[in-house]
N, C-alpha and C positions, 0 to 999 in steps of 0.2 A: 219129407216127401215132396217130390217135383213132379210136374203135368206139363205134358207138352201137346200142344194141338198143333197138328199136323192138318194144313192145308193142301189137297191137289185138286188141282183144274186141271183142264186142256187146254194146251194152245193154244194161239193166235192161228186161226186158220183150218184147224182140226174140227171134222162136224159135230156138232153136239145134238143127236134124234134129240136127246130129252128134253134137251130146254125148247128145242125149236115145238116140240108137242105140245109142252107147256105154256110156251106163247101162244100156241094156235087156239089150244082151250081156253085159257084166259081172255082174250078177243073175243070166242063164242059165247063166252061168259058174260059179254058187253064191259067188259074193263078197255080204256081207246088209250092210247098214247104210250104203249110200250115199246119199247126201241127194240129191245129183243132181252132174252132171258139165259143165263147160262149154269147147267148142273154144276155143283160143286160137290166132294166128298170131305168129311171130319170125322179126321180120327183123331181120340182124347187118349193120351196114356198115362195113365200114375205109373210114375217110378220109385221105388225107393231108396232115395239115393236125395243128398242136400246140395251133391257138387252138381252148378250150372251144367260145363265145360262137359261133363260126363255124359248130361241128359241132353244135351245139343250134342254130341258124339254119335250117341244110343239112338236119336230120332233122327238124323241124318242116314246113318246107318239102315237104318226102317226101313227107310224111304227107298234105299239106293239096294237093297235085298227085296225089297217085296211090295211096299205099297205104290211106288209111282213105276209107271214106264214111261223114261227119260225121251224117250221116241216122241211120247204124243201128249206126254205131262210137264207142268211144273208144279212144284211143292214151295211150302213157306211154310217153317219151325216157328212157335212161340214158347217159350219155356214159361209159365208160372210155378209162382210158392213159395 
């Protein structure tokens, strides 16, 4: 069995409400010297499957049907197991 964490962010340039809220709170929080914060999403998949090349197929595939849009994302695959 294989796992792949699937990483997407947004862009260079693309707004992020969330993190920008999250730095605002934090600040209110009295936390000082944050540069800024930015949301990330993780997705874990077991696969059951031993071949790498498949499970780097299978989560490329993911990504490019359903979990990022290519518009305003980027992703990064890591296969463990």
């Amino acid at each position: 069995m294989l796992r792949a964490e699937i990483r997407i962010e947004l862009k260079k340039g693309v707004a992020d409400p969330e993190g920008q809220n999250v730095k605002k709170t934090l600040e209110l929080l009295g936390f000082r010297g944050i540069a800024s914060v930015s949301s990330v999403k993780m997705f874990i998949v077991d696969m059951e499957t031993d071949d790498r090349e498949e499970a780097a197929r299978n989560a490329e595939e993911m990504c490019t049907k359903l979990l990022a849009n290519p518009v305003i994302q980027n992703y990064s695959i890591r296969i463990e197991g």
